[in-house]
DRENFI-290762 format. One line per field, with one value per residue: residue in three letters; residue number from 1; x, y, z of N, C-alpha, C in turn. Coordinates in steps of 0.05 Angstrom, whole numbers. Layout:
residu ALA / ...
num NUM / ...
nc1 X / ...
nc2 Y / ...
nc3 Z / ...
cac1 X / ...
cac2 Y / ...
cac3 Z / ...
cc1 X / ...
cc2 Y / ...
cc3 Z / ...
//
This chain:
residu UNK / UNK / UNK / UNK / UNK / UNK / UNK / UNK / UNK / UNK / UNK / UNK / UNK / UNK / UNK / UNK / UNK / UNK / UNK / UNK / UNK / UNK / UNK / UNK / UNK / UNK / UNK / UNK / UNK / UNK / UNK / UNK / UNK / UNK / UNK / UNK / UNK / UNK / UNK / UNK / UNK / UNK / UNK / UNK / UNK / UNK / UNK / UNK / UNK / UNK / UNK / UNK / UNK / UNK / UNK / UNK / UNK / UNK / UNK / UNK / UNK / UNK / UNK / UNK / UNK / UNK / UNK / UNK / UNK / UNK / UNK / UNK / UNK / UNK / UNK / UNK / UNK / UNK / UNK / UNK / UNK / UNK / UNK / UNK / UNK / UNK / UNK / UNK / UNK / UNK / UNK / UNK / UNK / UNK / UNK / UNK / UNK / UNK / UNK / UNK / UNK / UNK / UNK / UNK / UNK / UNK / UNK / UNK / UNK / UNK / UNK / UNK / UNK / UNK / UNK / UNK / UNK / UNK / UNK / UNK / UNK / UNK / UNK / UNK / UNK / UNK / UNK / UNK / UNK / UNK / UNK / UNK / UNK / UNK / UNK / UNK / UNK / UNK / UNK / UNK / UNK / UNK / UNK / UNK / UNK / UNK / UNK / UNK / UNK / UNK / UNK / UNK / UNK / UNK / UNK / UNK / UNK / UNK / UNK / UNK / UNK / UNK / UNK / UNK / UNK / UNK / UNK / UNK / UNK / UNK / UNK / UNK / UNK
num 1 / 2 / 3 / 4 / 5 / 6 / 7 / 8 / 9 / 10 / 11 / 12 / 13 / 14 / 15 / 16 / 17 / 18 / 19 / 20 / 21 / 22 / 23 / 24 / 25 / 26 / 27 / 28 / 29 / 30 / 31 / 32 / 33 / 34 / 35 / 36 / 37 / 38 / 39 / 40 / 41 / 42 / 43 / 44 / 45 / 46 / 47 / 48 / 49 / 50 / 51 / 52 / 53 / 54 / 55 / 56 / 57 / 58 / 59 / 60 / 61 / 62 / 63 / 64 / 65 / 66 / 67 / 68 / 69 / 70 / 71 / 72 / 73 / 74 / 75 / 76 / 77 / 78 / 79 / 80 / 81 / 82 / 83 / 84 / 85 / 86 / 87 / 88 / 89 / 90 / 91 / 92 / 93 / 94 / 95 / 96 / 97 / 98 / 99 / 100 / 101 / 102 / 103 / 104 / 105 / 106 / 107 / 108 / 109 / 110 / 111 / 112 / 113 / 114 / 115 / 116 / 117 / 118 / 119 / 120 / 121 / 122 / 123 / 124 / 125 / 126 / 127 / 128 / 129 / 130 / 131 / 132 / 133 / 134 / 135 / 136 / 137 / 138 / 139 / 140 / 141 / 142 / 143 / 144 / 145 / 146 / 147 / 148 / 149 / 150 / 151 / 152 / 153 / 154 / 155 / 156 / 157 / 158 / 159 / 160 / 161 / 162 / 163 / 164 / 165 / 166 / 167 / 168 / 169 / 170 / 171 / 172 / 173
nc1 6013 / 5945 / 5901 / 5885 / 5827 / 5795 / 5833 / 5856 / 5913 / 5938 / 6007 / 6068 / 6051 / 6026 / 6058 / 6034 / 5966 / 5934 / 5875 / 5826 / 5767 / 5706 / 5704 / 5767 / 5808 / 5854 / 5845 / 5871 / 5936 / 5938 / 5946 / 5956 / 5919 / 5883 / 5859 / 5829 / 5803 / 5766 / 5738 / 5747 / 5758 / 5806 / 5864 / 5882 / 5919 / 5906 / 5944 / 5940 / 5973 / 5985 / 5991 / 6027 / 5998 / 5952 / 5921 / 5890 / 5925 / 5901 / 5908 / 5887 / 5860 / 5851 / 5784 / 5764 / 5775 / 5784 / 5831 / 5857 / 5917 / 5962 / 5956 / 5951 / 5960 / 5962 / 6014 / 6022 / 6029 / 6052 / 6045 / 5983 / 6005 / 6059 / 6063 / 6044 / 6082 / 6119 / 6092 / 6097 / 6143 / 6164 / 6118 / 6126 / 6174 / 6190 / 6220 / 6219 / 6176 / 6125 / 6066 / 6003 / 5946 / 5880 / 5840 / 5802 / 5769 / 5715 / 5704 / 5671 / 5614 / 5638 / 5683 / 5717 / 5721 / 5759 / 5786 / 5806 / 5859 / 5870 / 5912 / 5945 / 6004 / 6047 / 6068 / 6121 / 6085 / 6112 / 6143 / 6093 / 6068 / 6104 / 6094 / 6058 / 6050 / 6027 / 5976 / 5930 / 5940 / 5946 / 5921 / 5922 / 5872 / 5833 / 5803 / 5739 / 5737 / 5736 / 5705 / 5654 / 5664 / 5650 / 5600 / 5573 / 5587 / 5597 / 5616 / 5657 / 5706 / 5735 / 5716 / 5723 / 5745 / 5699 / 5674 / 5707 / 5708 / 5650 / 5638 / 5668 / 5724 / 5762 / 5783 / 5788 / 5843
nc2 657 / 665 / 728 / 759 / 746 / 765 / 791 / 839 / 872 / 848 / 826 / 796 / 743 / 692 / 623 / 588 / 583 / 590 / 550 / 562 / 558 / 573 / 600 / 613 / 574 / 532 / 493 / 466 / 470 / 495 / 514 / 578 / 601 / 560 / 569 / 618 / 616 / 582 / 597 / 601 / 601 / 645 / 682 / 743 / 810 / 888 / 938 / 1006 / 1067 / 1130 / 1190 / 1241 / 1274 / 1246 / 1244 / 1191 / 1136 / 1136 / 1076 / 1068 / 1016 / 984 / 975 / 955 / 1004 / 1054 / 1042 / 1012 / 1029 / 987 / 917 / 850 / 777 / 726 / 683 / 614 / 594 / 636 / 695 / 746 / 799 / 787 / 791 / 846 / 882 / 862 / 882 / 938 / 942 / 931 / 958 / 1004 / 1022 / 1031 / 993 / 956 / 1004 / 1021 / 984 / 991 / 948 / 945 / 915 / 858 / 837 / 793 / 740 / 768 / 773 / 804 / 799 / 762 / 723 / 722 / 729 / 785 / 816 / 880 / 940 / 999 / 1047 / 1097 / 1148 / 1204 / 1265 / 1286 / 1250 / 1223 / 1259 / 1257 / 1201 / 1212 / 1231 / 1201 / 1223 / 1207 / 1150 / 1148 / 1179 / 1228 / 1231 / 1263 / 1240 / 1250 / 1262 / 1218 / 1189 / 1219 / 1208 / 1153 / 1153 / 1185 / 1169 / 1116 / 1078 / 1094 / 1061 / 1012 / 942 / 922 / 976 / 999 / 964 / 974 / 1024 / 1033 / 998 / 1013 / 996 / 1035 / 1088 / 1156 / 1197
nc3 -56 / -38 / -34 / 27 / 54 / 103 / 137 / 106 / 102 / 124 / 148 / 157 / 174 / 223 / 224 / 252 / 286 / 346 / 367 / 390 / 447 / 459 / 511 / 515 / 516 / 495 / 440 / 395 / 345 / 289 / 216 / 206 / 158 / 145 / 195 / 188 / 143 / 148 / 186 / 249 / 316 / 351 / 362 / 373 / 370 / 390 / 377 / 403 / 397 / 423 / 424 / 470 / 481 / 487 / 455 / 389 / 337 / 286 / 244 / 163 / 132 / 80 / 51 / 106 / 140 / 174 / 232 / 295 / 309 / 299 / 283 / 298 / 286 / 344 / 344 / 353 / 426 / 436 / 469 / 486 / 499 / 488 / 441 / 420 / 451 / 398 / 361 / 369 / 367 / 313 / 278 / 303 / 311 / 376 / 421 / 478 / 506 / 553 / 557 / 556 / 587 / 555 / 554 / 535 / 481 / 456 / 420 / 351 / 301 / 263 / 277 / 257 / 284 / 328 / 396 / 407 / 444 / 470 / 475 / 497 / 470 / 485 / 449 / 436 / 430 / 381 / 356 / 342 / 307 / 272 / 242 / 216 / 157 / 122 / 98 / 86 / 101 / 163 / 217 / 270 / 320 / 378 / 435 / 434 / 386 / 363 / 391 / 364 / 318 / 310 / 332 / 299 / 238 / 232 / 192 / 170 / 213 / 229 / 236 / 285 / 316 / 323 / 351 / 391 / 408 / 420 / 464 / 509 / 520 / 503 / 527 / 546 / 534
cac1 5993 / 5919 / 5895 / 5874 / 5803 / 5796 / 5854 / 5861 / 5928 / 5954 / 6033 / 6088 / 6031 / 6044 / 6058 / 6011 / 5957 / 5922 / 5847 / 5816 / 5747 / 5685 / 5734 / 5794 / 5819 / 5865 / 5834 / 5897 / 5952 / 5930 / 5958 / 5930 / 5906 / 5859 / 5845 / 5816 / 5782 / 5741 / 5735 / 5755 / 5764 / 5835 / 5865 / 5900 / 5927 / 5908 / 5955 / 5934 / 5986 / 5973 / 6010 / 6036 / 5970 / 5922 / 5910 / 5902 / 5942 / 5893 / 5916 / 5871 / 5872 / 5838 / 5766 / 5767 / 5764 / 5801 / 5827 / 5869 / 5945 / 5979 / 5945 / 5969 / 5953 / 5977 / 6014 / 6016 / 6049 / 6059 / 6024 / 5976 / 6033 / 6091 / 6055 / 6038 / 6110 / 6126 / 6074 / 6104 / 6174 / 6168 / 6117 / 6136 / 6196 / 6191 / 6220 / 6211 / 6160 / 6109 / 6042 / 5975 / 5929 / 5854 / 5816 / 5801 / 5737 / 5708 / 5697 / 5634 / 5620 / 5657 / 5712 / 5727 / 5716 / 5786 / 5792 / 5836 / 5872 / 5878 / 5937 / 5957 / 6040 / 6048 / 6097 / 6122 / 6078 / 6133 / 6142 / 6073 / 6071 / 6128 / 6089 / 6030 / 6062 / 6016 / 5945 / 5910 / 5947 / 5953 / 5911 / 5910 / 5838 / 5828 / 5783 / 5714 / 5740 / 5734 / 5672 / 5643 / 5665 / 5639 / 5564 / 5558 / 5600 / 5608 / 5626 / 5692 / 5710 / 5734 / 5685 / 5730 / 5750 / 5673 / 5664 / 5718 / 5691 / 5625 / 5638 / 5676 / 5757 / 5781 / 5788 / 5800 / 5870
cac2 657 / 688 / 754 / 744 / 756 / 759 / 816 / 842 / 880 / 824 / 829 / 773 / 725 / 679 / 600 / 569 / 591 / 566 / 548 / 571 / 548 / 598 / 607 / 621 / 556 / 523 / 471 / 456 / 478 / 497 / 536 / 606 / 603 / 544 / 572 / 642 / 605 / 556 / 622 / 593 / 624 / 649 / 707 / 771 / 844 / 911 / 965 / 1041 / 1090 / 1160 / 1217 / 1250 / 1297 / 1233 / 1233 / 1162 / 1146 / 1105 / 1072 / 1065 / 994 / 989 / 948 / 960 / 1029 / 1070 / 1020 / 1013 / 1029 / 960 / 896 / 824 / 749 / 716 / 648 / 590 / 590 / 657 / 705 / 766 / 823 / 787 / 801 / 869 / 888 / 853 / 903 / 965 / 945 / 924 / 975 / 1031 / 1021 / 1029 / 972 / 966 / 1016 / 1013 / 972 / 988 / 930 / 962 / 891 / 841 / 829 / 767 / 737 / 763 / 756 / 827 / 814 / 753 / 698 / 735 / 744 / 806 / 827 / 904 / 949 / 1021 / 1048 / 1119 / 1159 / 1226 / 1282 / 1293 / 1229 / 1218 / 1271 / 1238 / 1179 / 1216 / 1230 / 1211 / 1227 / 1182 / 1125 / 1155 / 1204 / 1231 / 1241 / 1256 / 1223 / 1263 / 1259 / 1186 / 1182 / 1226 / 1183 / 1117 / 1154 / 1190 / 1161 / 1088 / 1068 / 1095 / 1058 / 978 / 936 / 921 / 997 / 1015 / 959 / 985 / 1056 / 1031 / 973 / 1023 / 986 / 1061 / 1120 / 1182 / 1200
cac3 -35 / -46 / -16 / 50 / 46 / 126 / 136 / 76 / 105 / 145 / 132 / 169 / 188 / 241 / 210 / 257 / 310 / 366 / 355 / 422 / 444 / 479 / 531 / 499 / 523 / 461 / 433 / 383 / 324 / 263 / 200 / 198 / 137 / 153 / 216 / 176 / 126 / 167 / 211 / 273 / 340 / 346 / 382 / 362 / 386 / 373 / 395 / 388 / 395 / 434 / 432 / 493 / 489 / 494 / 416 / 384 / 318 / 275 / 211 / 146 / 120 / 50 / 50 / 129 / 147 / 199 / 254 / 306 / 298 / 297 / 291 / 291 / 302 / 362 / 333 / 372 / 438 / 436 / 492 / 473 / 507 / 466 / 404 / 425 / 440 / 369 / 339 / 375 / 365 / 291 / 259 / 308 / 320 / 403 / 433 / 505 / 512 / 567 / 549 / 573 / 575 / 558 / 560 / 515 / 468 / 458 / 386 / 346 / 277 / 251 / 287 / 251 / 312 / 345 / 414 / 410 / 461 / 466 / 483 / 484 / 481 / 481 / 430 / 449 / 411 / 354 / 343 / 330 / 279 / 242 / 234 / 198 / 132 / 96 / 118 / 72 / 120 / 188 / 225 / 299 / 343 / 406 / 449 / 425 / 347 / 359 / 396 / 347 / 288 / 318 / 338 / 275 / 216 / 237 / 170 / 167 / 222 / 227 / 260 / 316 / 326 / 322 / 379 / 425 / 417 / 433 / 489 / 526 / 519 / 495 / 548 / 535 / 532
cc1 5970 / 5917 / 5884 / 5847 / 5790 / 5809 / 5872 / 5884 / 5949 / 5983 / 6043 / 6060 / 6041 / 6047 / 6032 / 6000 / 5943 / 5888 / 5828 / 5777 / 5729 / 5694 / 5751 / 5807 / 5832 / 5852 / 5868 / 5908 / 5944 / 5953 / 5941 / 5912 / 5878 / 5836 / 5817 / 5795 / 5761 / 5731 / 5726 / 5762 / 5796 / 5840 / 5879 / 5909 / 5926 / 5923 / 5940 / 5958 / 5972 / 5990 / 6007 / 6015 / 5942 / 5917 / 5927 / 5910 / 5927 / 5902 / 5888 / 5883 / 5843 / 5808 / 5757 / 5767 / 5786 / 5805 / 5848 / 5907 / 5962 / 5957 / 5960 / 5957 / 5975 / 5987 / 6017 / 6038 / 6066 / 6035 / 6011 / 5996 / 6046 / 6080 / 6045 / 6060 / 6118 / 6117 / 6090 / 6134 / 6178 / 6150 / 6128 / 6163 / 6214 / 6188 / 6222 / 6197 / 6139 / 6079 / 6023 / 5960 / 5905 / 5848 / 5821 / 5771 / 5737 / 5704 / 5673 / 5641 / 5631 / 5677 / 5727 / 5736 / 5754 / 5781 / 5812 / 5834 / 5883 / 5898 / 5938 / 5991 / 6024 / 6073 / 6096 / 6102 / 6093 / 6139 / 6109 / 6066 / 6079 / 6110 / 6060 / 6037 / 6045 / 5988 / 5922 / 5915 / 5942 / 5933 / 5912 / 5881 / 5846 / 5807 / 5748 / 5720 / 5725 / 5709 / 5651 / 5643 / 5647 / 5610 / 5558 / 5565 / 5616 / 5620 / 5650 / 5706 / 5713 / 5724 / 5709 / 5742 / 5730 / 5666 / 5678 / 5717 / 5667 / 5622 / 5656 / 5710 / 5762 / 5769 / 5800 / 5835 / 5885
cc2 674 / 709 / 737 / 756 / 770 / 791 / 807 / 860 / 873 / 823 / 807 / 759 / 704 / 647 / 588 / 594 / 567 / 574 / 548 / 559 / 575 / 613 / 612 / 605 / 547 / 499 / 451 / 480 / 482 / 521 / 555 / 613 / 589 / 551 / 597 / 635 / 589 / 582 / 605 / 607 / 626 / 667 / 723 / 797 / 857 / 925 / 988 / 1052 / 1117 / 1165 / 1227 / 1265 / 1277 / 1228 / 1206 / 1172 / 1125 / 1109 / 1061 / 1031 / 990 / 960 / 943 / 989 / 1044 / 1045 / 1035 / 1012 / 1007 / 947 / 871 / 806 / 728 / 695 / 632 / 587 / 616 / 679 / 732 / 796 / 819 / 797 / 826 / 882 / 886 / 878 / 926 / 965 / 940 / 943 / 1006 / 1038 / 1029 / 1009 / 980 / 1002 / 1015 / 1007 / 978 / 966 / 945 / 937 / 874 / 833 / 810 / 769 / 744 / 763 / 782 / 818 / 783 / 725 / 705 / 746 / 764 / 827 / 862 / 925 / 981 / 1020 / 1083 / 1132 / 1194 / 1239 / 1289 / 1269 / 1213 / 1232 / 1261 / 1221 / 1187 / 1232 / 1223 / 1210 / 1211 / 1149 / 1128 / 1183 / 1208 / 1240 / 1241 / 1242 / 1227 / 1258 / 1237 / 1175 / 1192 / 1214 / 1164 / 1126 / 1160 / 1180 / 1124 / 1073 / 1066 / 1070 / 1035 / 976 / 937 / 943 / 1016 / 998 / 959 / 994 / 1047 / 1016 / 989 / 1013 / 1016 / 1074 / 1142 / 1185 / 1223
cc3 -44 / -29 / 8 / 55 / 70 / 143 / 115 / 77 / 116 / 127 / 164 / 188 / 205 / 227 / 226 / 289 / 322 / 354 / 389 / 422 / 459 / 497 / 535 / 510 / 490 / 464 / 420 / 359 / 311 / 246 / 196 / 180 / 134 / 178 / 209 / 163 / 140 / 193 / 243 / 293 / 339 / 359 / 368 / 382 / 379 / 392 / 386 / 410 / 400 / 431 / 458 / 502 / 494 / 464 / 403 / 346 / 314 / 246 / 187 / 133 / 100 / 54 / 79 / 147 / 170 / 222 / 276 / 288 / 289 / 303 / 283 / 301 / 318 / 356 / 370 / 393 / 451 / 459 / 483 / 474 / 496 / 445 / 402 / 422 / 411 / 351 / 342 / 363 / 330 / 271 / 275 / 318 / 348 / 422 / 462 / 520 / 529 / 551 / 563 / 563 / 577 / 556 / 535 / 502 / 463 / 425 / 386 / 323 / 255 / 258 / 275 / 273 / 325 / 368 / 417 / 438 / 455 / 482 / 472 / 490 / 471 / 471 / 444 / 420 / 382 / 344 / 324 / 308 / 258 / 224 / 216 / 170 / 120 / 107 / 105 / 84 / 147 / 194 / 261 / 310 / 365 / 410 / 441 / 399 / 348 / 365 / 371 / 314 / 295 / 320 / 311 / 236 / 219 / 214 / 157 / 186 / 221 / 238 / 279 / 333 / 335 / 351 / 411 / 432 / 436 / 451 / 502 / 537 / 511 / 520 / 538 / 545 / 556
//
């Protein structure tokens, strides 16, 4: 299979998604791959992970920049909360954990024509530690870190973590 040029970190991809229209109405089935390439509307989920103090847990993804903690594409059939859970329960290994929904952004042309659906879970403080092992993957901010990244260093930042900062989907913690 080639790199995925699209998400360039994208790991257990889904076989097929839905192809949504302006409205996030499905149009039809497609294979993800086709759907990426032809950059088609589609949907996805970002989780971010807080710690017990409010501090988010963003991951570095290479060619992309500081993002959100977990991300994934919704396959077909599948609802934006199941694949949220999926995320929490499969990279963080906190299954049934409570979900916050923070909103949903509309496709633009950073974000890869993805309606993604956004989500926090919250880990206890020590667990969130754990998970920053290596600091060239994982870092904690609070709520001002973050703003202050996104006003003055936007470049670190993925586009779609720069337009949640700045469209107002994150709250302080």
């Amino acid at each position: 299979m080639e790199k995925n040029l699209f998400y360039p970190d994208l790991k257990n991809a889904p076989r097929y998604l839905e192809v949504v229209d302006r409205h996030n109405a499905p149009l039809c089935v497609m294979n993800w791959e086709d759907v990426l390439r032809q950059r088609l509307r589609h949907r996805a989920t970002a989780l971010l992970i807080r710690d017990s103090t409010g501090r988010a847990l963003l991951t570095f993804r290479p060619g992309l920049g500081w993002g959100f903690s977990s991300f994934g594409l919704v396959q077909a059939g599948q609802s934006f909360e199941d694949r949220a859970r999926a995320l929490l329960r499969d990279d963080w290994d906190r299954a049934g954990s409570r979900l916050l929904p923070l909103g949903l952004c509309p496709p633009h042309a950073e974000g890869r024509q993805a309606f993604v659906a956004i989500f926090e879970a919250r880990l206890p403080a020590v667990l969130a530690a754990e998970k920053i092992f290596d600091p060239d993957r994982h870092m904690l901010l609070d709520y001002d870190e973050l703003k202050g990244l996104s006003a003055h260093f936007t470049d670190l930042l993925s586009p779609l973590l720069r337009i949640a900062v700045q469209g107002g989907y994150l709250r302080p913690g």
